[in-house]
C-alpha positions in Angstrom: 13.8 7.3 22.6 17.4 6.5 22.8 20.1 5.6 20.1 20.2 2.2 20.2 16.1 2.2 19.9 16.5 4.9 17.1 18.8 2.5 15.8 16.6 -0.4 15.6 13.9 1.1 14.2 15.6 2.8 11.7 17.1 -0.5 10.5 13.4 -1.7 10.3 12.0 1.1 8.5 14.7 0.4 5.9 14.8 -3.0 5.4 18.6 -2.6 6.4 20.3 -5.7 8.4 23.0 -5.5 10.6 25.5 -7.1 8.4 24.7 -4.2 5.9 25.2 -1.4 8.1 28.5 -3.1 9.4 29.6 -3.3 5.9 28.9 0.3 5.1 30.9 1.6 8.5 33.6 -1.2 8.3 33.0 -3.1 11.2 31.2 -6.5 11.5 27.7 -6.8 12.9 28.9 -7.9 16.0 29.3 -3.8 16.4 25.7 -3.3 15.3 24.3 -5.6 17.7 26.2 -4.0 20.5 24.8 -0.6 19.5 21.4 -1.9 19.7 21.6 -3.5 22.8 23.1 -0.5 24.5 26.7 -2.1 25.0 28.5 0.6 23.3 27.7 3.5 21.9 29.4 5.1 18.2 31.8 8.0 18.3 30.7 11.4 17.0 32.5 10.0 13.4 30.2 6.8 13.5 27.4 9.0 14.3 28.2 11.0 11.9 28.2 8.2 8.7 24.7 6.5 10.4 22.8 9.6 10.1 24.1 10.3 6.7 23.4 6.3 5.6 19.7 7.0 7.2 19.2 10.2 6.3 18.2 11.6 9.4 19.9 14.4 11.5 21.9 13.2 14.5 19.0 14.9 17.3 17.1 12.1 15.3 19.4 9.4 15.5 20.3 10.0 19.4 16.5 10.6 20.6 16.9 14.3 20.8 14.2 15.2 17.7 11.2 13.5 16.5 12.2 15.4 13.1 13.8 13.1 10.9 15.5 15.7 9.0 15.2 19.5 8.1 16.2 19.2 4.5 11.8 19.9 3.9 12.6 23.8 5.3 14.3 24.4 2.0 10.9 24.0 0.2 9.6 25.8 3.1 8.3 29.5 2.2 10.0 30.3 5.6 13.4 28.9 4.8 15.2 32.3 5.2 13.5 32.8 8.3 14.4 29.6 9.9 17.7 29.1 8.5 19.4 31.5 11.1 18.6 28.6 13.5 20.2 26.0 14.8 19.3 22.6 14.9 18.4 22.5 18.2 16.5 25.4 18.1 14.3 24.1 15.5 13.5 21.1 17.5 12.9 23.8 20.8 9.9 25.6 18.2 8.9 22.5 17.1 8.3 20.7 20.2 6.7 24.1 21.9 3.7 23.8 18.1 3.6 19.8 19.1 2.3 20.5 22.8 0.4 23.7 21.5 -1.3 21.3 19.3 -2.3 18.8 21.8 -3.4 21.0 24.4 -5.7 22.5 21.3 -3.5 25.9 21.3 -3.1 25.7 17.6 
């Protein structure tokens, strides 16, 4: 999935319209529009504020992850294990347990 898909449906999980997106990054929703319909895409700063205003890590928010966020490890028994991973490292495991899964590996 790409950002400006991610974008979208993030908006309509949320209940969050353009206009109040704009109004939370400055801009007007014009900008949001263009995001969605792949006209431009937001700097790393703009990334940056969306993923904290949806919660979600950026690998999320750009299509990289299907994991919204990793904030759940900390409750995780495993935390220490996992925390000396990065990000995309995470979403590496986690995609290798997904296919193991549907090929019945797991």
């Amino acid at each position: 999935m790409e950002f400006k898909e991610r974008l979208k449906q993030l908006r309509k999980e949320n209940n969050c319209t353009a206009y109040k997106l704009a109004k939370y990054l400055n801009y007007g929703a014009s900008a949001i529009s263009n995001y969605e319909n792949g006209r431009n895409e937001p700097s790393i700063d703009v990334l940056i504020k969306i993923s904290k205003f949806f919660d979600v890590s950026i690998d999320y928010l750009v299509g990289k992850s299907n994991v919204k966020n990793f904030e759940y490890l900390k409750n995780f028994k495993y935390y220490n294990f996992f925390s000396q991973f990065t990000d995309e490292q995470i979403n590496k495991m986690i995609d290798v347990m997904i296919y193991m899964k549907s090929k019945s590996y797991l």
